[in-house]
Structure formats: C-alpha cells, structure tokens
N, C-alpha and C positions, 0 to 999 in steps of 0.2 A: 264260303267253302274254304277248306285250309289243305294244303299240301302235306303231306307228310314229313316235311324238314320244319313244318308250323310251330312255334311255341304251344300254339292250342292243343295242336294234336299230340304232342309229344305225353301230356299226363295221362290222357285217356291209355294209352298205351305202355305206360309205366306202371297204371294201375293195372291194368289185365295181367302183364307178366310177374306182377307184384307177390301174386299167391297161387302164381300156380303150382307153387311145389307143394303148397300146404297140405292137400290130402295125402299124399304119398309122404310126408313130414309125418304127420298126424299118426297114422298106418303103423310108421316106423318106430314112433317112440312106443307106441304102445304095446308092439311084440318085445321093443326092447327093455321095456321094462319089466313085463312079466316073465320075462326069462330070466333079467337080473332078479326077481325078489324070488323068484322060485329058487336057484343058486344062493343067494343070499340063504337063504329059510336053512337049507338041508347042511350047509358049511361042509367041513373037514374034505376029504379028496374032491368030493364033487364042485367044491368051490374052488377050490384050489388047482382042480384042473380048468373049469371055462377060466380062472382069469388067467392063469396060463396061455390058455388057446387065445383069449380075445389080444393080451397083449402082444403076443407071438403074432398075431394079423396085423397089427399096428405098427409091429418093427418090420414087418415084410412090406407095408407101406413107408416107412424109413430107408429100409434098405436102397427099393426103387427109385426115392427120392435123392438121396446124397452118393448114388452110384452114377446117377441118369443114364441108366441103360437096364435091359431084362435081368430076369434075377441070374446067379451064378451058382454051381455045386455049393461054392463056399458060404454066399448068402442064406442058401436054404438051411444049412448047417449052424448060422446064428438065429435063423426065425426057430429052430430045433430045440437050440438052448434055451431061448426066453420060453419058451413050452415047457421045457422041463424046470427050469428056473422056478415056475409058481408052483407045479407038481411035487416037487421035491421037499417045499416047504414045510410039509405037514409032520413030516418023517425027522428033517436037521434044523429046521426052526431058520432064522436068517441067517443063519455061517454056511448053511448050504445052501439057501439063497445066493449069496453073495460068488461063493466059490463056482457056481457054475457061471452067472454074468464075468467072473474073471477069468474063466476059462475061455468066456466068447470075446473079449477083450483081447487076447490074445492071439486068437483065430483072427477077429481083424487087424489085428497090428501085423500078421503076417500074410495079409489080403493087398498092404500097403495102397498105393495109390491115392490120389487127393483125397477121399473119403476116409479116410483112415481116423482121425480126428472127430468126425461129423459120426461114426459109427459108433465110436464108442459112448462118446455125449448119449447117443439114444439107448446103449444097451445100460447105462448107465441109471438114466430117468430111469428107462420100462424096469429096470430091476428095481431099483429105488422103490417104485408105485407099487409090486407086486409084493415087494413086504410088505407095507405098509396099510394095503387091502389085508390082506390075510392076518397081519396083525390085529388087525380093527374087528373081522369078523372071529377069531379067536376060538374059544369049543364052546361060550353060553348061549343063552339066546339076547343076552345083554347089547351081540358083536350085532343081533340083526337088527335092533333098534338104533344102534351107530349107526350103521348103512344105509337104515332111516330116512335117517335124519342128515345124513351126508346128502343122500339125493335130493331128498326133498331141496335143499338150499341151492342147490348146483341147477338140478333139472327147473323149478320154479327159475332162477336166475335168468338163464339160457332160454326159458319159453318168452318172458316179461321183455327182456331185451329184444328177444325176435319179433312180437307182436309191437311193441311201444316203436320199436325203430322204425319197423315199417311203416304204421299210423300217422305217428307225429313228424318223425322224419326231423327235420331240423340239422345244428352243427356237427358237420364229421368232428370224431373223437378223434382217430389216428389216421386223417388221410392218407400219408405217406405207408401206412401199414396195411391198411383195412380200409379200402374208400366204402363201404359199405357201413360200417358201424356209427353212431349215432352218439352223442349225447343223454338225450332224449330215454335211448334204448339203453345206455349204461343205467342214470338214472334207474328206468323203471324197473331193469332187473337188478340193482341193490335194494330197492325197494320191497319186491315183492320179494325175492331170496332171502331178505333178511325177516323179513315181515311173517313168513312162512315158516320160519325155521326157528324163529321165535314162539309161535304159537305151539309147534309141536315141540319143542321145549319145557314149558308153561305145561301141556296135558300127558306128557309122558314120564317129564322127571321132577322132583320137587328142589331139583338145586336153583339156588337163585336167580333171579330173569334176567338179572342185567348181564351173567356170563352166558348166556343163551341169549341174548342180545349181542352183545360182541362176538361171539364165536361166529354168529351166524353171518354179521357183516362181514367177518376177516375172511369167511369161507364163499363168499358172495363175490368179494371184492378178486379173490387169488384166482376164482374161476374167469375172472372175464379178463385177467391179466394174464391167466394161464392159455386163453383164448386168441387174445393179441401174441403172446408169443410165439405158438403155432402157426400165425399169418405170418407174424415178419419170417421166420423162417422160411414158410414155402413162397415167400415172394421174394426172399434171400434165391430160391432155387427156380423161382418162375415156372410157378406150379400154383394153379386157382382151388383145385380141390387132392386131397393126400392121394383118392380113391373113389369110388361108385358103388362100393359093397352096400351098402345103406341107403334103400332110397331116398330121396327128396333133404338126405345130411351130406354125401360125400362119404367118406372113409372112415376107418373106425377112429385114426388119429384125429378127424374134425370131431368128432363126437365125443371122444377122449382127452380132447385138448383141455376140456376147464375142469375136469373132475383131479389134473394132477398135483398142483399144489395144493389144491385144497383138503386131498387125501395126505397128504404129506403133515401139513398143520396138524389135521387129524390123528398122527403116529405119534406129532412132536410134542402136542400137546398130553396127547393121553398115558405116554409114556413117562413124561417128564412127571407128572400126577401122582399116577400108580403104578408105574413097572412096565417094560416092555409086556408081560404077559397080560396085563391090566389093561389095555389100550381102550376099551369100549368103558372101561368102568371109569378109568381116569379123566376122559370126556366126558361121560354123560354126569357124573355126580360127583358133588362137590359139597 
C-alpha cells in the first residue's frame, strides 16, 4: 500500500490529470476550425472583420496582462482599434492598417505608466499579424488554399507536440520558460507539421517539394518558437494561462501564440516572390 507523497502513486495520478482537458481540447479545435475555414472560404469584409474581432480579444488579453489590473475606458479604446484595424483593411489596404495601430500607439503613450512600452510591442505584433492575414487571404481563392496550408502546419504542429509531449514525455526543452514542453513534443510536432504540410504541398501545387519541404519546417519550427515566446512573456508577468475564453486552450493569445511568426514568413515570403498583392501566389507557386 503507498501513501500519496509515494513515488508509486504519484504516475498513476499524473496519468489521470494527464487528459483531462483533452475532450474539451478536442471540442475546441473543432468549432475553431470550422469557423476559421468558413471565414477563410467567404474573405473580403467578413474575414476581415472576425480577424479583427479575434485579434482585438487577444489584445484585450494583452491589455489585462501588462496593465495587471481590470480593463480601463482607455484600454477598451485600444481593444477598439485593433477591431477596426483588420476592418479597415479591405477599404486602405496596409497604410490604413497601419495608420490606425499608430493611432492606438499613441493612445498608449498617453495611457503612460509602466505598461506603456509592453502596450505598444503588442499593438504593434497584433497589427503586424492582421496584415499579414489579410494579405495572405487577399480577393482569390488562391488566399484560401494559403490559409490551408498555413494551418494545416501550425494546427498538425501544436496537436503532434501536445500528444508526443504528453506520451513520451522525456527532456524539458525550455524549463526555465515552459516546465511543461518536451523535447520529445518539439520533435514530434516538427515532424508531423512538417510532414503535413509537405504532403499538402505535393497534392495542391506543382511547385517543387523541396520548397514545400522548407517552408513547412521554417513554419513548424517559428510556431513553436512563436509558442515559447508567449510563455516567457506570461511568466515575465506571472500569469499560467492569457485567458479561459477557449475551453481546455486558455485564451485566444495561447492559441494565437504559434500561428504569429509563422503568418509573418508567410507575408515575407510571398511578398518578397510576387508583390505585396501576390502574397498567396508568391507562396504557394514557384
């Protein structure tokens, strides 16, 4: 018979808490996805507004985070602009993108207080991401095979690492960051991220493999770094999850965290190709 401070007993109970979020996980991705490809499919305002709205949740998660305290008149008034920020898009293209995150830049700079610095860094990203979305999904249907194929590497990534972390378990990656991440879990979501996003590479475009082999690891690889950066931040603030809007994920910035550099590659590449207005074409063909 073992105590409960037992070695013995300790896995058995590691195991049980192990998955218990998995159904409500599970749940989760799958409204989230079909809401993302339905938005994706239809583009122009209606995309342009969810990702507005989603990233506008995500700086209202920011906000809370680098203020440490409820939200303020003023804060609502930057979760306002990042709304209007990805809205706006479709109409001034990224100058009016831009023009409006500089407008909330300036709203925080006259918010002042320690967070001043920490506000902008995030209106900065979420502006960043929100062209860079919109760029990507553009007016063909070229933008919703990009988005794809964005997911596909990002979401396989993020599942492969959750599952393999868990399973195999083994050397912390980043204790001091993430005492939860793995090895193991890095591995097996470069793995299957890449392995994924290669195949739908291969059956959707006829550009050549080995740049749908790189792409897909470089978008593999920026998701799980994009992931780490989100932890040391909220452990910069002494905070375990952004939020609880999403069951069994946390907040939309825990779910948001790995898709940001790797939508960014995605802008920097497809731009640099064939044109800012090119972005889905400049990636996917070659």
């Amino acid at each position: 018979m073992t105590s409960p401070g037992d070695p013995a007993s300790e896995p058995a109970a590691g195991r049980r808490r192990t998955w218990a979020d998995l159904g409500p996980r599970l749940v989760s991705a799958f409204v989230l996805i079909a809401l993302t490809a339905t938005a994706l499919y239809v583009g122009g305002y209606v995309f342009a507004a969810v990702v507005g709205a989603v990233f506008a949740g995500a700086y209202r998660e920011w906000e809370t985070m680098v203020s440490r305290a409820p939200l303020t008149p003023a804060g609502m008034v930057l979760i306002g602009l990042v709304a209007v920020a990805g809205l706006i898009h479709p109409l001034f293209g990224p100058l009016g993108t831009a023009g409006v995150i500089g407008l909330a830049c300036l709203v925080a700079v006259a918010m002042r207080g320690e967070g001043v610095l920490w506000r902008i860094l995030g209106l900065v990203i979420y502006g960043a991401v929100i062209v860079a979305a919109l760029a990507m999904r553009g007016d063909t249907l070229i933008g919703v095979w990009a988005g794809v194929y964005l997911g596909t590497v990002v979401w396989m990534t993020d599942s492969a690492a959750f599952f393999t972390g868990r399973q195999i378990g083994g050397e912390k990656l980043a204790p001091q960051i993430s005492p939860s991440k793995t090895w193991s879990g890095a591995l097996g979501g470069l793995a299957l991220g890449t392995g994924a996003g290669l195949l739908f590479w291969i059956v959707a475009t006829d550009s050549p493999w080995w740049i749908g082999l790189v792409l897909s690891a470089a978008i593999s690889v920026l998701g799980q770094l994009g992931d780490l950066g989100e932890s040391a931040i909220k452990r910069h603030f002494r905070i375990k999850d952004s939020g609880d809007i999403i069951p069994g994920h946390g907040g939309l910035m825990d779910r948001l965290d790995s898709l940001t550099f790797g939508i960014l590659l995605v802008l920097l590449v497809g731009a640099l190709h064939a044109g800012y207005g090119s972005v889905a074409e400049g990636l996917l063909y070659w």
